[in-house]
C-alpha positions as CSV (number, residue, x, y, z in Angstrom):
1,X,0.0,0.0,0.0
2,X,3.0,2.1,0.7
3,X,3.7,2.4,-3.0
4,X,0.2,3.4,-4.3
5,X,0.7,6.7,-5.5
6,X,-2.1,10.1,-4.8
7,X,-0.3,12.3,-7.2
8,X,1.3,12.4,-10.1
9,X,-0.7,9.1,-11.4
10,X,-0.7,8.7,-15.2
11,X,-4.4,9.5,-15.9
12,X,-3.9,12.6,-13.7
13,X,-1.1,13.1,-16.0
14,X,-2.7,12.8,-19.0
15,X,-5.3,15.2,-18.2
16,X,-2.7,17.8,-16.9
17,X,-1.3,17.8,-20.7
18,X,-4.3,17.9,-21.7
19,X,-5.6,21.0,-20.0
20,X,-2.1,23.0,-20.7
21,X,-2.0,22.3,-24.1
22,X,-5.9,24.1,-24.6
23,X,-3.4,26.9,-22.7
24,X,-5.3,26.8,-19.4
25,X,-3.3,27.2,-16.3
26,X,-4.0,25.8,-13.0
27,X,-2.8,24.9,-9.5
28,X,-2.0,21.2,-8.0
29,X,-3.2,19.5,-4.9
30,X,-4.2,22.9,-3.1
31,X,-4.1,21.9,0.3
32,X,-6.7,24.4,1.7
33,X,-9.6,23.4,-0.2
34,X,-11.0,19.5,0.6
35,X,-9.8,16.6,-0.7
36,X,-7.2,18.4,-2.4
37,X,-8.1,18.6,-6.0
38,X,-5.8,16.9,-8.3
39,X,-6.5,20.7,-10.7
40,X,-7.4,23.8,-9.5
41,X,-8.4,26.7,-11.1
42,X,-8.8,29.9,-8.6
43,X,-10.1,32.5,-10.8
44,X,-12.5,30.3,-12.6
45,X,-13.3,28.8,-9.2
46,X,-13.6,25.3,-10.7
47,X,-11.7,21.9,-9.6
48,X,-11.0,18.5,-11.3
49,X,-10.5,15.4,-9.5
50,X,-9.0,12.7,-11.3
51,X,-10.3,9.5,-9.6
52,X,-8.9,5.3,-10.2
53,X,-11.9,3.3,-10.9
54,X,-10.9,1.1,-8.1
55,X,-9.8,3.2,-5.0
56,X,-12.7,5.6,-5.7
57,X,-15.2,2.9,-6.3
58,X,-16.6,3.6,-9.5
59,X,-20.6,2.8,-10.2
60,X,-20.5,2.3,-13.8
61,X,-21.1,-0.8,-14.5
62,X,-19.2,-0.9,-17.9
63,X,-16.3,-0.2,-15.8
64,X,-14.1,-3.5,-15.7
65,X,-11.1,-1.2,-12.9
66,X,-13.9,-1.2,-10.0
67,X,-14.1,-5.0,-9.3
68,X,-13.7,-5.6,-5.6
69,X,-11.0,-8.5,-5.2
70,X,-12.3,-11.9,-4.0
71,X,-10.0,-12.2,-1.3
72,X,-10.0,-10.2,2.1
73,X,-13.6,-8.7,1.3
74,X,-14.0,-8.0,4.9
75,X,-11.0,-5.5,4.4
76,X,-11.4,-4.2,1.2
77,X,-15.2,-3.5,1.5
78,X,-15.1,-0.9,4.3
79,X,-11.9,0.8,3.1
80,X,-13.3,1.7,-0.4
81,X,-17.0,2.8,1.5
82,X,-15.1,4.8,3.5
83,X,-13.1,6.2,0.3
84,X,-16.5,7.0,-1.3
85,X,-18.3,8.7,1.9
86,X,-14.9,10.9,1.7
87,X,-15.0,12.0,-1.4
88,X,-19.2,12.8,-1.4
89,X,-18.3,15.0,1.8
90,X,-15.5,16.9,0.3
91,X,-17.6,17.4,-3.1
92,X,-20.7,18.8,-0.7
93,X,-18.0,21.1,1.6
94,X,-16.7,22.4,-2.4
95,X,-19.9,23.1,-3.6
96,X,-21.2,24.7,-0.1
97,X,-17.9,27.3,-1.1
98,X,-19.2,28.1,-4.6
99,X,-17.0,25.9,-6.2
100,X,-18.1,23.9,-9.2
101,X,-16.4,20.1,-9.5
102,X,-15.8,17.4,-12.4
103,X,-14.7,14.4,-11.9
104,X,-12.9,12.2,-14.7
105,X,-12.7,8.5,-14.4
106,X,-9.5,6.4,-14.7
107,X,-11.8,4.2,-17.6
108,X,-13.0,7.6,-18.7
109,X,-9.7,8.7,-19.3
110,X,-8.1,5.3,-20.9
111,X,-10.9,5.6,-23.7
112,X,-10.0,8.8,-24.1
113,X,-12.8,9.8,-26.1
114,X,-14.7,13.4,-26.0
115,X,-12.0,14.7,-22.9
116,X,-11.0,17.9,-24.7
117,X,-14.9,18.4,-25.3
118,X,-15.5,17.8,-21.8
119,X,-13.4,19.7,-20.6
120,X,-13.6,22.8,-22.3
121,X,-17.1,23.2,-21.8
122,X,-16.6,22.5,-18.2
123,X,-13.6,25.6,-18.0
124,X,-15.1,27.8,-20.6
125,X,-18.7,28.0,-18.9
């Protein structure tokens, strides 16, 4: 577990490249907002988190990177609930600020598919 990286994952650095090439700038992992956002954008008060499938539990059920292992269920299954109840109280505390949030998918980002769309509609509005 020691080795499981929170920053500088490959999704979250695909989508950093992503978002400086359309020539938008941004802070990392600000520490004073919750959850520390993997992107942050002050003046356009507007955060991205870039989530794996598995350690964020993701719902889609296309998703084949959420399956919870067979073994050690009795460890695995509170430690991703808790994960998720985290992340739904840090979203509510950002959004009580006036901050507006998008979340991108480890799957979501491996297709690839519609990103620059995405998220140029989320930083231009």
């Amino acid at each position: 577990m020691s080795r499981i990286r929170s920053t500088d994952t490959a999704p979250e650095m695909v989508i950093r490249k992503l978002v400086h090439s359309m020539s938008y700038r941004y802070r990392l992992h600000a520490k004073d907002l919750p959850g520390k956002p993997d992107l942050v954008f002050r003046g356009r008060r507007k955060v991205i988190f870039v989530n794996g499938c598995f350690w964020h539990s993701h719902d889609d059920e296309r998703c084949r990177l959420s399956k919870l292992p067979k073994s050690r269920i009795d460890y695995w299954q509170p430690k991703l609930a808790r994960t998720k109840e985290r992340d739904r109280k840090n979203e509510e505390l950002l959004m009580a600020r006036g901050w507006d949030i998008l979340v991108l998918w480890e799957c979501q980002i491996k297709r690839g598919s519609g990103l620059a769309k995405l998220l140029s509609e989320f930083l231009g509005s």
